[in-house]
Structure formats: structure tokens, C-alpha cells
N, C-alpha and C positions, 0 to 999 in steps of 0.2 A: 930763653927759648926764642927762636928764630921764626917771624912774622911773613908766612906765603898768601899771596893774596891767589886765588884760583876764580877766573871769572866761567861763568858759564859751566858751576859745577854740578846744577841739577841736569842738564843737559846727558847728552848718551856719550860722549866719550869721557867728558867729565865727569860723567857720577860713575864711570868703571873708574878714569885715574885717582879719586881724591880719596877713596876709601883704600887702596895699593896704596897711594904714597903719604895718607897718614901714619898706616899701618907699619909702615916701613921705617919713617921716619919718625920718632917720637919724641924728639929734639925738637920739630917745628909744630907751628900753632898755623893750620891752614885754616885759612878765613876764605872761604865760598860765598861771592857774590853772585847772585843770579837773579835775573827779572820774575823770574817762576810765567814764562808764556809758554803756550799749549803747548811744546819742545820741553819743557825743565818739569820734572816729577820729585816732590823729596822723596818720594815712596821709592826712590831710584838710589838712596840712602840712608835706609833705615838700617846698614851693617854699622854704620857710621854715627851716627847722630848724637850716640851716649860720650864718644870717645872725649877723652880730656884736651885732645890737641884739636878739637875741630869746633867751626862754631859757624854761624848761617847766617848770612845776613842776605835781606829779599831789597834788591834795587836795581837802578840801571845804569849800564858803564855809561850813560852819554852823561848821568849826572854828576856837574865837578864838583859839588860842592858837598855829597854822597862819597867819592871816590876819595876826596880831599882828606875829610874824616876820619875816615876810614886808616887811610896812608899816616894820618898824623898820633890818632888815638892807639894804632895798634904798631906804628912803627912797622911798615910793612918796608920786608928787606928782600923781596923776590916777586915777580908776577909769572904767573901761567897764566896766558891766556886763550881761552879757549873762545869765549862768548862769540857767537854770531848767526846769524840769518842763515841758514845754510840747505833750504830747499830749494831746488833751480825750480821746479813748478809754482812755486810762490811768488818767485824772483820777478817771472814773468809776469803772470797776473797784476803785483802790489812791489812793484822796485825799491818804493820809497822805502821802506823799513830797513831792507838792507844796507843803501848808501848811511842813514842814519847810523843805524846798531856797526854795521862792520865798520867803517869809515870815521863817522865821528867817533864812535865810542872808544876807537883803537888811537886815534888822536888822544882821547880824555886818557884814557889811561897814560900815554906815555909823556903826556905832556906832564900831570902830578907826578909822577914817578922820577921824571927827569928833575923837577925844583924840590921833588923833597932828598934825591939822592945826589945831585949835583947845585958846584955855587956855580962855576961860572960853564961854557963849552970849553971839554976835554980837563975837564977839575974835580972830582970827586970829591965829596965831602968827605970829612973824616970818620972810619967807620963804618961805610958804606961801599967798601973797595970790591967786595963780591958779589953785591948785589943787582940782580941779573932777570933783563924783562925776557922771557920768552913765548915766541908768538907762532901760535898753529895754523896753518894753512891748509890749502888745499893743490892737487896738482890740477884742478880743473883751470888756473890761471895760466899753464900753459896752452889753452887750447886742444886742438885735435892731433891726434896721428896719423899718419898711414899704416898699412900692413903691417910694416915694419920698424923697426928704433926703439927707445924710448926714451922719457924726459929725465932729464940731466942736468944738476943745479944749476949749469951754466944755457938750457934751454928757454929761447926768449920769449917772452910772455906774449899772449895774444888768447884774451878771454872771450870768451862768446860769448857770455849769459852777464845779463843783470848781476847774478851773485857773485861769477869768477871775475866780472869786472870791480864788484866791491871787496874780494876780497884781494885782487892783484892790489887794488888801491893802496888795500890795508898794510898790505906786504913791502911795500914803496915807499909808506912811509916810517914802519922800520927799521925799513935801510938808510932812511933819510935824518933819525935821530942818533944813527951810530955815525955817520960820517958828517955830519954838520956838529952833533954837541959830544960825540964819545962817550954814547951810553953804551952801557953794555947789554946787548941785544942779542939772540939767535931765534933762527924761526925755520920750522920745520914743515914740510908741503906733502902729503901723506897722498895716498892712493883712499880708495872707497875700501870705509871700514863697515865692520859686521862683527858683529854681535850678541849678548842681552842689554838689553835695557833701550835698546834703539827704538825709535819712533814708528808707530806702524805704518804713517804715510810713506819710509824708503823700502827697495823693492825686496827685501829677503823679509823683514818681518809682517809686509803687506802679502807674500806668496803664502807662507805661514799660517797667517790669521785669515788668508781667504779661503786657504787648502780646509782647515781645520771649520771655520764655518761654513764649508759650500756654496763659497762663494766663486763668481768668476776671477780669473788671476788677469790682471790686463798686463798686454806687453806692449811697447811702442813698435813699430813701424816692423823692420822683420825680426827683431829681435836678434839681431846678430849686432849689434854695438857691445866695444868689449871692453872689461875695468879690469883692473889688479887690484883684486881683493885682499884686505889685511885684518888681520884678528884685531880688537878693539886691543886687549890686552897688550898683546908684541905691540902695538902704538902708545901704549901707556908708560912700558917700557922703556922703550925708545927715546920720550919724552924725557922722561927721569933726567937718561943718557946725558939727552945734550944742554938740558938745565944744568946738569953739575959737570960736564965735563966739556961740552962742546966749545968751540974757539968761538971768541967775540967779534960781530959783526959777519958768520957765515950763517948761511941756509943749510937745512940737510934732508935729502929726501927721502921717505920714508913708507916702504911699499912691500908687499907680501910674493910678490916672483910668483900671484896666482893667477894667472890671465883668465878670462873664460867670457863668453857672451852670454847676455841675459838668458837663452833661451835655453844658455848650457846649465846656468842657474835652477832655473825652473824646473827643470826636469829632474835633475840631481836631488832636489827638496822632494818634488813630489814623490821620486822612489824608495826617498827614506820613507816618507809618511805613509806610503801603500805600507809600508812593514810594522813601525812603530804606531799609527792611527788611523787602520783603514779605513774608508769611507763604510757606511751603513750597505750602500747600496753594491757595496762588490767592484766598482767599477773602479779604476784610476784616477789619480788627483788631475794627471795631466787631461784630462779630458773639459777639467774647469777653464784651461787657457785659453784666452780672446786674444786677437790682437785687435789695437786701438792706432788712429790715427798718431802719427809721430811726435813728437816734441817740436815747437819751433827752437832752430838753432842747435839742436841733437848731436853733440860731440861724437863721432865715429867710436875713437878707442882714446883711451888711455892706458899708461905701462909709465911705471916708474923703474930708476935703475939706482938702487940704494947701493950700490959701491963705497959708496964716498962713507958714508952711516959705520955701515959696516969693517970697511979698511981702516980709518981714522979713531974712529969710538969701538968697536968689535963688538957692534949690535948685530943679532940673528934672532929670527923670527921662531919663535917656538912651535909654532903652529901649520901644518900647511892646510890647503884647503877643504881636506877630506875630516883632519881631527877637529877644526876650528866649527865645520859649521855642523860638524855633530853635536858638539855642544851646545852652539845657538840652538837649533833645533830641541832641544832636552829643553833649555831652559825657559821657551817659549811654550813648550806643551805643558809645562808646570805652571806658567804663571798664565796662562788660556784658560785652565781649571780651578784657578783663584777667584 
């Protein structure tokens, strides 16, 4: 049986990927490390927990001598790694965590990974000729767009935030251990995912939990900054994708072709929920909406152009944005009444 180490799997995209790709895969023994901070819920895996292939361990990637172990006791032959800092409002407030967890922790990993899978740069140990660190990003490390375009693996990085400059970091220097020692690396830069299981500080499951408690919904500045939205799952997917098959040493971006601005957001949720959980009072959810003073450093738009994903690998998003966040919706008024 074949040793996946998954960091950051109690986390939201990680606890939708590691229960799909144990499931799927019954061959490998994925070993989920995760710090368990206010981000990581094991309750975000209790489909998972009994299974024969999976097992938990509670630590943190900056520790080597935790990750070291880990790699030696279990013979770990692959990394996903998911683990990071990844609230821009937090980024701002408390930086330090980020540079720390993204930055060093993404160093710790690939520096064990590299001596326990390689003897010397560009020499693989024997044994070890598949085994392949893959690293999740984000497209916020290219900065902003205008009107029009969008980010294209070959779009140059220019981060705004505390986070997207920890994670461009982190990105930098996975690039830096396939072209200096010939590790085998890929790393994938996603668009804003949506889901279950996400954290209710981001803005679909924070609309949700405000809608449904009548609460005010805040929106930054005019609420017309725009993401490309992508189903947690088609990113899980994807992920699989270019773990097993994508070329060594490329990036691949990975984005849902759903454009839309917060406000377009916002409205769309509360129309559902006028249907599915009308308020007591008769009235419309959008009527809860404020707007709140802007983000400092507030990225305009983002827009992925997963071509490359897609042409090369013949990845497609199963979801668009009408079926995907029906479901979130469903699964969020389910677990509101838990």
C-alpha cells in the first residue's frame, strides 16, 4: 500500500478531497496532517474516520522533526499539500502566521520529502521514481485584473495581500526544488472555491449563516469586485488530475468559467432562501445587506483560464454555478439545524 501524506486535511478543501480520494483510491494509506486551528474541523470527516486507508495525525508542517517521522515511519511516497493561512482578512490583521505556516511549512515539507526521496540533485532514490509533491495555490498570487483577460499559467505574479504574497512565496519555491534538485513537483492555482464544509468566516457560507440567522450580510466597498467561482469538488477532482497525471515541474490553473461580483452572489443566495427558508417576518433576505467600508488592498476581479487543465489533462468542471451552489445551499441549511 502506497503512503499519501495530505496536509491540511481537516481544513475545507481538504476534508471534501481526502474522503473522494480515499474512497477512490483503496490502494493508498492517506495520512492527514493538520494543526486542528479554528480552520480544520475533524467533524469535516466523520465519512472518513473508520476507513482502513486513512489515519490522523494532529501537528504542524513547520515541524521537521513531526514531518521527518512521519516520511520515515510511514514511508510516505506522495504529498498533497493543501495546509495554509488562507484568510486575506487575517493576513492583514496578524501576517506573521502566514509567512510562518505558508512559507516555512511549505519549505519543511519539501525539504524532507526531497532527502528522504532523493540521494543526490537530479538522482532519485531507488523506488521512489513516482513519487510526486503536489502543491495548491491560489490565483490570488497573480494579483488584480481589469475588465477584461484572464490569468494564464504564464501570468506574472504580482500579490497584494500578506497571504497571496505568502503564498506566491510558497509557489517560488516549488519551482525552485524542481529546477535546482529535480524533484518532482506540480502545483495547481485554483480560482475561489465554494462549497460544504467551508468556514463560515468566507463570503457564501458567512451570506448563509447570516441569511438563515438574521443577521446583517456585510459586503465590502460596492460590491462589484468579481471571482470565478469553482465547486470544491470539480477542484478535488482536478487535483487527483494532475497528482497522477500532470507533467513534472508545470503549474495548472484551475477555475470554474463562473464569473460573477459579490453582490451578484448575494442576491442569488438570498433568492434561493426567500424559497427554501423564508424569513418569519415575510420580508426578503436581501433586505439584511449592509455595505461595510472596503478591504485595504481589495483585488478588483479575478478570472482563471483553465485551457491548459483542460486541453492537456481533459479536466471539466461538472458543476456550473447554478447546480453547485444549490447544493452548498442544501447542505448548509442541514447542518444550520444540527
Amino acid at each position: 500500500m502506497k503512503s499519501i501524506l495530505v496536509t491540511g486535511g481537516a481544513g475545507f478543501i481538504g476534508a471534501n478531497f481526502v474522503p473522494y480520494f480515499a474512497d477512490k483510491y483503496k490502494d493508498y494509506m492517506v495520512i492527514n496532517l493538520d494543526k486542528l486551528t479554528y480552520a480544520g474541523d475533524l467533524n469535516n470527516l466523520k465519512e472518513v474516520e473508520k476507513a482502513s486507508n486513512y489515519k490522523f495525525v494532529e501537528g504542524d508542517i513547520c515541524d521537521r522533526a513531526l514531518v521527518e517521522k512521519l516520511f520515515k515511519d510511514n514511508d510516505i511516497k506522495g504529498v498533497v499539500h493543501f495546509a495554509a493561512e488562507s484568510h486575506v482578512d487575517n493576513s492583514i490583521t496578524g501576517p506573521k502566521a502566514f509567512i510562518e505556516t505558508n512559507i516555512l511549512g511549505t519549505f519543511t515539507l519539501l525539504d524532507v520529502a526531497r532527502h528522504h526521496w532523493m540521494e543526490a540533485p537530479h538522482k532519485v532514490r531507488a523506488g521512489y521514481e513516482s513519487s510526486r509533491f503536489h502543491h495548491i495555490s491560489t490565483d490570488e498570487v497573480y494579483g488584480s485584473l481589469g475588465d477584461t483577460g484572464l490569468f494564464e499559467e504564464t501570468t506574472p505574479y504580482a500579490p497584494n495581500s500578506p497571504y497571496s504574497a505568502s503564498k506566491a512565496s510558497s509557489d517560488f519555491l516549488v519551482r525552485a526544488y524542481y529546477h535546482t534538485y529535480g524533484m518532482n513537483v506540480t502545483t495547481s492555482n485554483c480560482s475561489n472555491n465554494y462549497g460544504p464544509k467551508q468556514h463560515t468566516e468566507k463570503l457564501i457560507p458567512k451570506i448563509i449563516s447570516n441569511c438563515v440567522n438574521e443577521k446583517d450580510i456585510p459586503i465590502y466597498g460596492d460590491g462589484k469586485n468579481v471571482r470565478d467561482w469553482l465547486y470544491v469538488l470539480d477542484h478535488c477532482k482536478a487535483i487527483d488530475l494532475v497528482f497522477h497525471t500532470g507533467k513534472a515541474g508545470e503549474t495548472y490553473n484551475v477555475g470554474g468559467r463562473n464569473e460573477r461580483t459579490n453582490l451578484q452572489i448575494v442576491h442569488t443566495i438570498c433568492e434561493i432562501l426567500d424559497k427554501k427558508s423564508p424569513r418569519k417576518n415575510g420580508k426578503p433576505h436581501s433586505d439584511l445587506i449592509t455595505f461595510v467600508k472596503d478591504r485595504a488592498g481589495h483585488d478588483k476581479r479575478y478570472a482563471i483560464d483553465a485551457t491548459k487543465l483542460e486541453q492537456e489533462l481533459g479536466w471539466k468542471a461538472d458543476e456550473n454555478f447554478d447546480t453547485g451552489i444549490a447544493k452548498t445551499i442544501d447542505w448548509y441549511l442541514a447542518a444550520l439545524k444540527n
